[in-house]
Short mmCIF file of the C-alpha atoms (twelve columns), coordinates in Angstrom:
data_MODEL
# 
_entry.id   MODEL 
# 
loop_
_atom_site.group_PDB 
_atom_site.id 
_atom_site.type_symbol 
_atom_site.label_atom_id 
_atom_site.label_alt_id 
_atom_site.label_comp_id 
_atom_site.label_asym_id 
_atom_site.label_seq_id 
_atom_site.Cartn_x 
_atom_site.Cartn_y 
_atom_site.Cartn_z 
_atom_site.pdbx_PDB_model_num 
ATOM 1  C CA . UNK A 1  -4.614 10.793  0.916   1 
ATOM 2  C CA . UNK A 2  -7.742 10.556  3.933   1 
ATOM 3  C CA . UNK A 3  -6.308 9.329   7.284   1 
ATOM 4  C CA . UNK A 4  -8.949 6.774   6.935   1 
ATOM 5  C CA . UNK A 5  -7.238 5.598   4.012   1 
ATOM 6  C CA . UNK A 6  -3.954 6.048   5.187   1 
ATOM 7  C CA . UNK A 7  -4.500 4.458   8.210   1 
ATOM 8  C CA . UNK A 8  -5.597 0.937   6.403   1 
ATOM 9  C CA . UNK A 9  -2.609 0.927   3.965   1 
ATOM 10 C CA . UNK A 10 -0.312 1.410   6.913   1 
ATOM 11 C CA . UNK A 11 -1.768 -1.387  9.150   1 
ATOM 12 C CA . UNK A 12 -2.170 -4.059  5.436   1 
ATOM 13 C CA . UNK A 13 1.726  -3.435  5.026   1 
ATOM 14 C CA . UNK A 14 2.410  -3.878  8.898   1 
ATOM 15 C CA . UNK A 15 0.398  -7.278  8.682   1 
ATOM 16 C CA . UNK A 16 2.256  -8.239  5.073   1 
ATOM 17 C CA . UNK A 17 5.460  -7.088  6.389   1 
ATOM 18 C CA . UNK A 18 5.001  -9.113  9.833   1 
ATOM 19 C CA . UNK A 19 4.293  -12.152 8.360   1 
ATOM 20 C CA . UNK A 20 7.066  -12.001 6.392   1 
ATOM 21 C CA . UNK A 21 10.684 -13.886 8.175   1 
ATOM 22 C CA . UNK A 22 12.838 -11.806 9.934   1 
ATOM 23 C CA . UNK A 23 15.774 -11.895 7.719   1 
ATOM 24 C CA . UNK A 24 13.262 -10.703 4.822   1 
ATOM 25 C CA . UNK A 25 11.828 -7.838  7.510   1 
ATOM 26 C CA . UNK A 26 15.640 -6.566  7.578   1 
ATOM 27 C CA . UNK A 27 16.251 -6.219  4.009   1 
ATOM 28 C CA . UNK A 28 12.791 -4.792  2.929   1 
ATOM 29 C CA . UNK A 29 13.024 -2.578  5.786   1 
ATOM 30 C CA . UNK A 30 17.047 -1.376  4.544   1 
ATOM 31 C CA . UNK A 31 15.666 -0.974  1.072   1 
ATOM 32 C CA . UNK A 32 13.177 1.146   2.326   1 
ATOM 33 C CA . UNK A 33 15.308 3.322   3.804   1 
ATOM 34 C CA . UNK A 34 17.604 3.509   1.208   1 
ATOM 35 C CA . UNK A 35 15.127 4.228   -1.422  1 
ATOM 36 C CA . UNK A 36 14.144 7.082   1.029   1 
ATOM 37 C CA . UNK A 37 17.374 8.641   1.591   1 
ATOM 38 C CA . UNK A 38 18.022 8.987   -2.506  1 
ATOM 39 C CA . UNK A 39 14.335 10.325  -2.713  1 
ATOM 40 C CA . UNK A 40 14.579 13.148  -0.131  1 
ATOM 41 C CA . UNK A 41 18.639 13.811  -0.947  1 
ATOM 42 C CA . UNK A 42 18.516 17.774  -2.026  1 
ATOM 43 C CA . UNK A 43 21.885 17.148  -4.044  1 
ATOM 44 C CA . UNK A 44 22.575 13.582  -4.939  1 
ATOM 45 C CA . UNK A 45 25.298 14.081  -7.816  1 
ATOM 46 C CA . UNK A 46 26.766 16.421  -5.072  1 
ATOM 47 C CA . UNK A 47 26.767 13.447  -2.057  1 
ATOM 48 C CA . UNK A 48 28.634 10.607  -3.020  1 
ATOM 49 C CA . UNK A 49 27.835 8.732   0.474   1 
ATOM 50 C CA . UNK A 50 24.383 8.410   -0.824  1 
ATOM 51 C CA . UNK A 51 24.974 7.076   -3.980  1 
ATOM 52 C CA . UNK A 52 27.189 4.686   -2.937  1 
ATOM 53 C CA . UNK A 53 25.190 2.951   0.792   1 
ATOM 54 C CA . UNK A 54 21.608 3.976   -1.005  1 
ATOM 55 C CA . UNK A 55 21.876 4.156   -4.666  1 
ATOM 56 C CA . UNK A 56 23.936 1.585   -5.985  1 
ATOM 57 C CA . UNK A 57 22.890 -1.348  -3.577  1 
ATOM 58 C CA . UNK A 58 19.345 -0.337  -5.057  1 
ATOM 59 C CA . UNK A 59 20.793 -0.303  -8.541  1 
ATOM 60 C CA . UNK A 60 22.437 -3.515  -8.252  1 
ATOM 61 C CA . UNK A 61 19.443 -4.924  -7.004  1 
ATOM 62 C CA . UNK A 62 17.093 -6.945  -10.527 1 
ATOM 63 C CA . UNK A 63 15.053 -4.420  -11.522 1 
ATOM 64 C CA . UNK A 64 12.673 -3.950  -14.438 1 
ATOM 65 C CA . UNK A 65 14.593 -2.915  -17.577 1 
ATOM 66 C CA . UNK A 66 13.050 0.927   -18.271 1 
ATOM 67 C CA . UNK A 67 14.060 1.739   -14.509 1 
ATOM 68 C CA . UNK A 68 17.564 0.289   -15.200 1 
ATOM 69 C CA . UNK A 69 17.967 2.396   -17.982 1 
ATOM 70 C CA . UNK A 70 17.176 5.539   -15.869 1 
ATOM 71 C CA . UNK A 71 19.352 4.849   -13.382 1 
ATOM 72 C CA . UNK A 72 22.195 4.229   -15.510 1 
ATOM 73 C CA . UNK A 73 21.530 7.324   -17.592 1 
ATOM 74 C CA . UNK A 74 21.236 9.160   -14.742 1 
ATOM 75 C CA . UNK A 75 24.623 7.804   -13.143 1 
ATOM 76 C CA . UNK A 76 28.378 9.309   -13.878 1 
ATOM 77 C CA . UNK A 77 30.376 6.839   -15.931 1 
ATOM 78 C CA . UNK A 78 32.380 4.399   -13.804 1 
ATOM 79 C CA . UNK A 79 30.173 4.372   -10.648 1 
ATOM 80 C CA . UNK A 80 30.160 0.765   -10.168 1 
ATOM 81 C CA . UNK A 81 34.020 1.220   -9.451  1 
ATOM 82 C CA . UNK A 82 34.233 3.768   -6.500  1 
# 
């Protein structure tokens, strides 16, 4: 992506975010991060700290239907219970 371009999408989703209430800041910001740490995890079957604080509080989260089904598919059996 240009830095030009770059550069305007960062400062739009500073304004968006800013505007937004704190409390909202907060949780967009942790599912940011959380989305992050499963995206750049080199092993995530193999780290069960991420899927538990990262994964599954994004999993649990409403999402649309065909990336429900991927996560669950991709998910061991039972992983709502550890």
């Amino acid at each position: 992506m240009p830095g030009l371009v770059a550069a305007l999408v960062d400062r739009t989703a500073a304004d968006v975010v800013t505007k937004l209430p704190p409390g909202r800041q907060y949780e967009d910001a942790l599912r940011a991060v959380r989305a992050l740490a499963v995206a750049v995890c080199p092993d995530l079957p193999g780290h069960p700290e991420v899927q538990r604080y990262c994964l599954r509080p994004v999993a649990l989260e409403p999402l649309a239907p065909g990336i429900q089904k991927e996560l669950m598919d991709f998910l061991p059996r039972g992983w709502a219970d550890s």
